[in-house]
C-alpha positions in Angstrom: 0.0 0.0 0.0 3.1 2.4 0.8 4.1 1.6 -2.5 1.7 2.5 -4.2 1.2 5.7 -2.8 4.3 6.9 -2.9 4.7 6.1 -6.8 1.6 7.8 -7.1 3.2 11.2 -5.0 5.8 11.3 -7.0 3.8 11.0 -10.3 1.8 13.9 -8.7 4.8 15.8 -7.7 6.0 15.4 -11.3 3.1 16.8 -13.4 2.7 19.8 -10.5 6.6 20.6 -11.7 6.1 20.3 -15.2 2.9 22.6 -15.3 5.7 25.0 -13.1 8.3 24.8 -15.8 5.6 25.1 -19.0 3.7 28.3 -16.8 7.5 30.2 -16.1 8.6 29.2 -19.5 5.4 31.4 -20.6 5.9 34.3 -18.0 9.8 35.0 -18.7 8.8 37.7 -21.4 6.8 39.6 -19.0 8.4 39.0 -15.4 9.8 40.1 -13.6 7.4 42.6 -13.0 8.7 46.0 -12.4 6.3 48.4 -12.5 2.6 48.7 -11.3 1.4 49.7 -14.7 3.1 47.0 -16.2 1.0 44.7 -13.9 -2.5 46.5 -14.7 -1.5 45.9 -18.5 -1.3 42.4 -18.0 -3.2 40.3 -20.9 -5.9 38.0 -20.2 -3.2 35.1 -21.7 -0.6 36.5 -19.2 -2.7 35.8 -16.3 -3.6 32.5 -17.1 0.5 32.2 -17.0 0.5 33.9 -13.4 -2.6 32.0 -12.1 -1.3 28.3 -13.4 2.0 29.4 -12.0 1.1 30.4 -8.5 -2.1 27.4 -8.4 0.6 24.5 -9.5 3.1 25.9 -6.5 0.3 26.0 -4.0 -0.5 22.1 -5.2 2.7 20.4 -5.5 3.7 22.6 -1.9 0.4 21.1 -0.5 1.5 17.7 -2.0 5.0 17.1 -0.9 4.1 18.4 2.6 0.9 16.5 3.1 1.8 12.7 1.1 5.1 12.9 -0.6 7.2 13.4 2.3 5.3 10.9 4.5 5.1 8.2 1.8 9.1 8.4 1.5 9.2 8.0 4.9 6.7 5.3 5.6 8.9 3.7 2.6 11.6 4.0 4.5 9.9 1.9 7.7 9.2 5.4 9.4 5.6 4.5 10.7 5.1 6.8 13.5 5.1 10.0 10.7 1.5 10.3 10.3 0.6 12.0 12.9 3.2 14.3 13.0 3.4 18.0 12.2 5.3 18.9 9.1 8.1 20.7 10.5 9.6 17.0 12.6 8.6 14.9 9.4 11.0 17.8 7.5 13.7 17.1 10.6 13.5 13.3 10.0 14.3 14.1 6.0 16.8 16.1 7.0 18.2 13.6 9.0 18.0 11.0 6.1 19.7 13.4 3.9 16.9 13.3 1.4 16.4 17.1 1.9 19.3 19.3 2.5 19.9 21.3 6.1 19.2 24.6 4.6 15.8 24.3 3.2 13.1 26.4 4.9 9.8 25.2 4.7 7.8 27.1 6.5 8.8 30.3 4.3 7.1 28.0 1.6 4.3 27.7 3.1 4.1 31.5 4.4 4.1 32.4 0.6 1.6 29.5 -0.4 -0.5 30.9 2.4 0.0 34.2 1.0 -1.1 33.4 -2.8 -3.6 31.9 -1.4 -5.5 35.3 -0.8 -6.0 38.1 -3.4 -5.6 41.2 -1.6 -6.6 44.1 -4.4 -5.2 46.7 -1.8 -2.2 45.9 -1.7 -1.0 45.3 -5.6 2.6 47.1 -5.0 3.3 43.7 -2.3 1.2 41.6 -4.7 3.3 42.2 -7.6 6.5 42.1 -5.0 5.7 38.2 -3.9 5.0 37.3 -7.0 8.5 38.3 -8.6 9.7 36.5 -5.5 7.8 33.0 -6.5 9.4 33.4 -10.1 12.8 34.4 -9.2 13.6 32.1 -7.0 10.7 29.7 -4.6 9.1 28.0 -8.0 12.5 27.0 -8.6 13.4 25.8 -5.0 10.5 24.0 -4.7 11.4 21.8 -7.9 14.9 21.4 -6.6 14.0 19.9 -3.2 11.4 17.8 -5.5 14.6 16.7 -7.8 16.8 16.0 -4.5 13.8 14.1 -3.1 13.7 12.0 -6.6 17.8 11.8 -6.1 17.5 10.1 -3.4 14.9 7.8 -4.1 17.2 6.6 -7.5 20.0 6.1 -5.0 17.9 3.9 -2.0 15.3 3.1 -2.5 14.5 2.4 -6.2 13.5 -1.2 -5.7 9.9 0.4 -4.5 9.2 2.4 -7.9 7.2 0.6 -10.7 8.2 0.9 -14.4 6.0 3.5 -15.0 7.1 5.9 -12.3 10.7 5.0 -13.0 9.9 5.8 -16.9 8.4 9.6 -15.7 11.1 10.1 -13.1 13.4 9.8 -16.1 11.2 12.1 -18.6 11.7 14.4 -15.7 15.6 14.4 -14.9 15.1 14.9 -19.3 13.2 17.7 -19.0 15.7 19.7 -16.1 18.4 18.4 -18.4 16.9 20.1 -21.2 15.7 23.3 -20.2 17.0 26.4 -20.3 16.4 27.3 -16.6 19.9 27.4 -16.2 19.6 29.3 -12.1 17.9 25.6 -11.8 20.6 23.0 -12.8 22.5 24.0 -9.8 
């Protein structure tokens, strides 16, 4: 049962990044965003960008926090994780070395918290956090995804199917390929 639910996170976790990459790959002619008019001029294409951006970091965030890390864990014969709050299942990663030391989850979560409200009176911090996801966050949260898959190809890739294994290696592709270069780090 562990198995299968932690192929099925990291299938999830997968097409969350890709719809990442496709959505940042569509915003780079237009972010960052530098000016409030610049915003306001925003076409109704341009948003859909922004909005599939922003919704696809809230998911795969919400997902690695809430099944992917436990289901690596529980993989690993970690069964008292469920109960748990996120920031001791992060320390028991951590611990693993499937996450590095310096990640900082919780400022993940204060900015999916944050998208997760429109505030139209404050546009000038709008614009300001979403700048922030693009420069750097959408990225980060794909690279602890990729060091997360990194160490499930080291130890413990006798619990993936053929189809994840096929995906997770479309996906390493895909990194490989693109032209996110502040990524490949």
């Amino acid at each position: 049962m562990e198995q299968e639910k932690l192929n099925f996170n990291i299938r999830l976790a997968i097409r969350h990044c890709y719809r990442i990459l496709y959505a940042r790959g569509r915003m780079m002619d237009f972010f960052p965003l530098i000016t409030l008019s610049q915003y306001n001029d925003l076409s109704n294409e341009e948003i859909e960008h922004i909005d599939q951006f922003v919704y696809r970091f809230q998911k795969l965030q919400d997902d690695m926090g809430t099944k992917l890390f436990k289901s690596v864990l529980a993989n690993l014969g970690e069964t008292e994780i469920f109960n748990k709050p996120i920031l001791e299942i992060i320390n028991i990663m951590k611990k693993y070395g499937i996450i590095a030391n310096d990640i900082d989850w919780q400022s993940m979560r204060e900015i999916r918290n944050s998208l997760a409200h429109e505030y139209l009176d404050d546009i000038n911090s709008d614009i300001e956090l979403l700048n922030h996801l693009f420069e750097t966050k959408g990225l980060e949260i794909i690279k602890i995804f990729k060091d997360i898959l990194d160490y499930v190809k080291t130890k413990m890739y006798s619990n993936i199917f053929e189809d994840t294994k096929i995906e997770i290696n479309k996906f390493y592709e895909t990194i490989e390929n693109s032209d996110f270069s502040d990524f490949k780090s």
